[in-house]
C-alpha positions in Angstrom: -105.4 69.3 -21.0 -108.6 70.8 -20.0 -108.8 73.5 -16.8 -110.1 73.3 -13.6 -112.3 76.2 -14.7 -113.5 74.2 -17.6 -115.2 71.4 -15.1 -118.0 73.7 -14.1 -119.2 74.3 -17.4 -119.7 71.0 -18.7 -123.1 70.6 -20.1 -125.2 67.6 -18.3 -126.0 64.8 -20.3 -129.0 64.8 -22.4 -132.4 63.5 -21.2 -131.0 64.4 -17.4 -132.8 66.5 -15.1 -132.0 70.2 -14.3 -129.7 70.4 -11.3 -129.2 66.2 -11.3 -125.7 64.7 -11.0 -123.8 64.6 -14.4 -124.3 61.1 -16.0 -127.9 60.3 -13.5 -130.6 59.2 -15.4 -133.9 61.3 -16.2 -136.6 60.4 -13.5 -139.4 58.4 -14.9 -142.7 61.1 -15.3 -145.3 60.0 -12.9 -148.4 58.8 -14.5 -151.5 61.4 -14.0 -155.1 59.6 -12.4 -158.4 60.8 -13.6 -161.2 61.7 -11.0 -162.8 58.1 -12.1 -159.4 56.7 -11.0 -158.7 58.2 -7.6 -162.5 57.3 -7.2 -162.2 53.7 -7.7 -159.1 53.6 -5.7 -161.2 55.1 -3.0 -163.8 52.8 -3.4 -161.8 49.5 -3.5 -160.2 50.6 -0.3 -163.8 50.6 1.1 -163.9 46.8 2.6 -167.9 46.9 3.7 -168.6 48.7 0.1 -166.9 45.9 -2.1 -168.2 43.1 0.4 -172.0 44.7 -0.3 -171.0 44.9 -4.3 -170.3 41.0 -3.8 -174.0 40.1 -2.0 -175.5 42.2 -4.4 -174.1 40.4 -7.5 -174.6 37.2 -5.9 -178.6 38.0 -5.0 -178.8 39.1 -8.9 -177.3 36.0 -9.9 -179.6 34.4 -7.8 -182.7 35.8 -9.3 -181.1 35.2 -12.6 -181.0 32.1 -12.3 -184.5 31.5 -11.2 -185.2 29.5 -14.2 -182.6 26.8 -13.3 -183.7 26.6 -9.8 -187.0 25.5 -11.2 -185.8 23.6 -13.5 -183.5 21.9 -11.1 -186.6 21.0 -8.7 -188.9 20.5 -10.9 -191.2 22.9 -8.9 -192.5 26.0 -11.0 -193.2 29.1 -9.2 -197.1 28.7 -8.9 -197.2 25.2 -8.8 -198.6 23.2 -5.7 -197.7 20.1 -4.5 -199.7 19.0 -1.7 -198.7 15.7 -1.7 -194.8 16.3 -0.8 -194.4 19.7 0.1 -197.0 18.9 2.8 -196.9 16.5 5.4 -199.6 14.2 7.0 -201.2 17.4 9.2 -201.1 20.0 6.2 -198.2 21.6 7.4 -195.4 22.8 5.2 -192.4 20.6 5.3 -189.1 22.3 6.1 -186.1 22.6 4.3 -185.0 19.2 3.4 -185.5 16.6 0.7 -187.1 18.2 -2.7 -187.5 21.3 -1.2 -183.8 23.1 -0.2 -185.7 26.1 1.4 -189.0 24.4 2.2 -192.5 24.6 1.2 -195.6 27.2 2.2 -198.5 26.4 3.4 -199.7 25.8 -0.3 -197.3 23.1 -1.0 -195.2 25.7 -3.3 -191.1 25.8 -3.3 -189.5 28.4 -1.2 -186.5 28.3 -2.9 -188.2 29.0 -6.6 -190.7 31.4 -5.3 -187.9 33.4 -3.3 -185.9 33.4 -6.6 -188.8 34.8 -8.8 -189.2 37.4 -6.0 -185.7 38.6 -5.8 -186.4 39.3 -9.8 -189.8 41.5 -8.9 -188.0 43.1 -5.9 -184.7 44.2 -8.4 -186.9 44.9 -10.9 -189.5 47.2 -8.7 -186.3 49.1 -6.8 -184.5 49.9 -10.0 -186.9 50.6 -12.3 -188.3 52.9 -9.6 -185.2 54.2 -8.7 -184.3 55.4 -12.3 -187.9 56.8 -13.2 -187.5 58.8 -10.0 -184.0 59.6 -10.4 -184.7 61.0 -14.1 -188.2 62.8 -13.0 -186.3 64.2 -9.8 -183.3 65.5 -11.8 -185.0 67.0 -14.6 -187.8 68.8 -11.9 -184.9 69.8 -9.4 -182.7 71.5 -12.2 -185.4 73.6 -14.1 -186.6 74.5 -10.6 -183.0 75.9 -9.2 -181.7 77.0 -12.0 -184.8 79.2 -13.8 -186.1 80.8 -10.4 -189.4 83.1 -10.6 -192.7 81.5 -11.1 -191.9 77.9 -12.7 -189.2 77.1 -9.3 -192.2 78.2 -7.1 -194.3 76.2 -9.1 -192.5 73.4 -9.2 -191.7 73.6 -5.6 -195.1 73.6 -4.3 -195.6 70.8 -6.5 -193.0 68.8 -4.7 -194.4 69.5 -1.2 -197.6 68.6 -2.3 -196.7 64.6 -3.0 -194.6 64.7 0.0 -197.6 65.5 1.7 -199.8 62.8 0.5 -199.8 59.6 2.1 -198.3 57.1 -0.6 -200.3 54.1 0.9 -203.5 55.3 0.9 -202.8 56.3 -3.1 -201.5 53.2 -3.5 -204.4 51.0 -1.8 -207.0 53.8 -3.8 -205.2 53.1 -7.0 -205.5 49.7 -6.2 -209.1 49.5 -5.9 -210.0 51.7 -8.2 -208.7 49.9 -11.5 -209.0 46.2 -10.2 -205.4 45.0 -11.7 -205.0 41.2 -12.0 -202.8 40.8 -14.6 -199.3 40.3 -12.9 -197.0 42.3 -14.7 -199.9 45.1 -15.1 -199.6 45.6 -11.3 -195.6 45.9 -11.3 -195.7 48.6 -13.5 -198.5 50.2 -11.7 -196.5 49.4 -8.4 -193.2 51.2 -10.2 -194.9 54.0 -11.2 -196.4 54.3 -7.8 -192.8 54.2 -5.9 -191.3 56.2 -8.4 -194.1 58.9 -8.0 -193.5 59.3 -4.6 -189.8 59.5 -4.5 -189.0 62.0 -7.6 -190.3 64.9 -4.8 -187.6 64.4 -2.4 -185.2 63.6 -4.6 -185.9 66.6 -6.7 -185.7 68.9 -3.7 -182.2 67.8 -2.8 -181.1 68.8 -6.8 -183.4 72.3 -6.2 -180.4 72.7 -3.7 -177.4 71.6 -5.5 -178.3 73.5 -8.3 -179.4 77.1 -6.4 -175.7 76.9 -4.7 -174.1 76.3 -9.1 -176.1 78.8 -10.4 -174.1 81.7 -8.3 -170.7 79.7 -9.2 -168.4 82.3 -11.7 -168.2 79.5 -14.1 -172.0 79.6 -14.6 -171.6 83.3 -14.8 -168.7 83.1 -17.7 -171.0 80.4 -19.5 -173.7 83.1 -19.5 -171.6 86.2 -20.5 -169.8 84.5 -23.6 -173.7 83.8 -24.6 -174.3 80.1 -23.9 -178.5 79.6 -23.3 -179.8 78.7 -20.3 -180.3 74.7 -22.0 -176.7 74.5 -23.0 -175.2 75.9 -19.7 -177.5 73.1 -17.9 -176.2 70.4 -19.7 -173.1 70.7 -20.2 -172.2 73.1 -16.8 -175.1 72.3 -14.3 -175.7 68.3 -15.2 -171.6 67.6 -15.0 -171.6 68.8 -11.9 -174.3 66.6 -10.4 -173.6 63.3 -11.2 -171.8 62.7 -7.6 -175.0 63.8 -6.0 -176.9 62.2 -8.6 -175.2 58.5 -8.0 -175.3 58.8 -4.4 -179.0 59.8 -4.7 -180.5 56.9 -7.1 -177.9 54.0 -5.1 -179.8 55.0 -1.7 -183.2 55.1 -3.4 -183.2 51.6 -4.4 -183.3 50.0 -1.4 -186.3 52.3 0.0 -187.9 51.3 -2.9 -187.1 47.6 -2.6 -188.8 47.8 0.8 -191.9 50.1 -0.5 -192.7 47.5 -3.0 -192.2 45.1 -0.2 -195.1 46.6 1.8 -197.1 47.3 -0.9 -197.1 43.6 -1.4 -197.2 42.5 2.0 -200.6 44.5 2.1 -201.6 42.9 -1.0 -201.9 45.9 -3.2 -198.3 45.3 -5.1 -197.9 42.7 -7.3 -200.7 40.3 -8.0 -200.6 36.4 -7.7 -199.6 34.3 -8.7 -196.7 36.3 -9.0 -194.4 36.1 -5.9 -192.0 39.3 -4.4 -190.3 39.0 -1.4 -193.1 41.2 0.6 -196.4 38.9 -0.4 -194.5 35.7 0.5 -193.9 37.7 3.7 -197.3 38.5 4.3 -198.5 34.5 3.4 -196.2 33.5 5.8 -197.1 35.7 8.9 -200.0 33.1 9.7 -197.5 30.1 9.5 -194.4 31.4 11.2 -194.7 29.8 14.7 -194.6 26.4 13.1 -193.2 27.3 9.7 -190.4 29.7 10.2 -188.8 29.5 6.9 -191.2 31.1 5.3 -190.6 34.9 6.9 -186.6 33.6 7.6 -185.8 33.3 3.5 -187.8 36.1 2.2 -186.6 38.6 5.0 -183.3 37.8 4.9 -182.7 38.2 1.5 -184.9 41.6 1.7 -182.6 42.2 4.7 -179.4 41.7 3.0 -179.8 43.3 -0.3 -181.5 46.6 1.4 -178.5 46.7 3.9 -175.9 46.0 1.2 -177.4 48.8 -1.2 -177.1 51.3 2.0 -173.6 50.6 2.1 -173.3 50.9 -1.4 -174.2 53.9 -1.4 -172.5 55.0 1.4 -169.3 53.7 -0.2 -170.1 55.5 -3.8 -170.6 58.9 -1.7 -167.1 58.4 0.1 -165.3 57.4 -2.9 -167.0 60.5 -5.1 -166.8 62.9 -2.3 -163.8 61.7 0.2 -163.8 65.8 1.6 -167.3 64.7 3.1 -165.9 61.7 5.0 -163.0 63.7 6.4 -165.5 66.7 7.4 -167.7 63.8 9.3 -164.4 62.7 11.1 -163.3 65.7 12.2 -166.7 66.6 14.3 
């Protein structure tokens, strides 16, 4: 017959945890998240940022598709069709019939043409975007991180584009090297954006990476005899891909709407060609009788540069949340 004294030294069953009842089972270990995890938690919490990801991935498919829509009409991009895209007068006919969106004042397709653009517009922001992006980051950590003559160097570089007016530059460039072929002029146009936007973008990395290099980490990289290279890329570059992301998803859609007005002033891309901004500038003469032809190309410039800015904004919430709550809290 077994004690009372024996009843508080029974072992508790195995597997069970310390202090739990005897015969309760273990508790089930709760799974870790990475940072990528809690981020895209945060960020698929963020309604207006997933609604943004939707118009943006339905614009690309739209531009995608650009060779459907013309196959589907039957209306190339740079074809004319005076007969029934204009009517009796030599106005453009409105949406309607063989021409969803309408035709310009050259008998083209709206729809086509806006398609073809949204391909030129994507392709101009991004591209420019990620040449700035790389320029910017590579410029802004070799400034901030080796100090002395090359960061003052480099610095004064930087505030010398910022100074410069990028339109003029553009319009001289322009002039200067007579570009007609079409895809010639894109590039020139990217390289253009992108030039002007690495300057800013590498000031705000200058920053980031003059507040890391005083971090002790950076100091216990340097003290167990890492090089200046290898404690930039794999202590310095880690630590700025939030600002880095947040940074080249708010670029885009300034440089969506700088190719835009490069265009609309005729110095982007050349025709035949369309982008959003030169069928805006076409269309300025006919908008009081044809208002499709500013209503499709600046809405869709409208939408996709409003839906990147709240990309952005929901990238920069979701990879720094401490920011959001510091915002609140003013």
């Amino acid at each position: 017959m077994t004690g009372y004294a024996d009843l508080g030294t029974r072992e508790p069953p195995a597997g069970a945890a310390p202090g739990a009842a005897p015969g309760a089972a273990a508790p089930e270990p709760v799974p870790g998240r990475t940072p990528a995890r809690l981020a895209w938690d945060r960020f698929r919490r963020d309604r207006a940022a997933v609604a943004s990801l939707a118009v943006l991935a339905l614009i690309g498919a739209f531009a995608a598709l650009a060779p459907l829509w013309a196959h589907l009409t039957g209306h190339p991009y740079d074809a004319t069709f005076p007969r029934t895209g204009l009517d009796a007068g030599g106005r453009p006919r409105g949406p309607g019939g063989g021409f969803p969106l309408g035709a310009d004042q050259l008998g083209r397709d709206v729809l086509v043409r806006a398609a073809y653009g949204a391909r030129i517009s994507l392709a101009a922001g991004i591209g420019a975007a990620a040449l700035a992006s790389a320029a910017g980051t590579v410029a802004g950590t070799l400034a901030g991180f080796a100090g002395g003559a090359l960061d003052t160097l480099l610095a004064r570089l930087m505030d010398m584009i910022l100074a410069l007016p990028y339109l003029l530059v553009a319009i001289m460039l322009a002039t200067t090297f007579q570009i007609s072929s079409p895809a010639a002029s894109l590039a020139m146009t990217i390289l253009v954006i992108a030039f002007f936007s690495f300057a800013a973008y590498g000031r705000t990395i200058r920053g980031q990476v003059l507040a890391l290099r005083e971090q002790q980490f950076i100091e216990a990289a340097r003290a167990l005899g890492a090089s200046d290279a290898r404690i930039m890329a794999t202590e310095v570059l880690p630590n700025l891909t939030a600002q880095i992301t947040v940074l080249t998803s708010l670029l885009v859609p300034a440089s969506i709407v700088s190719e835009a007005t490069l265009s609309f002033l005729g110095v982007g891309v050349r025709p035949p060609m369309p982008s959003w901004g030169s069928m805006l500038g076409e269309g300025g003469e006919q908008f009081r009788t044809a208002w499709w032809l500013l209503a499709v190309p600046g809405l869709l410039l409208l939408a996709t540069t409003l839906a990147f800015n709240l990309l952005g904004d929901g990238v920069r919430n979701a990879l720094d949340p401490r920011g959001d709550r510091a915002a609140a809290g003013r």
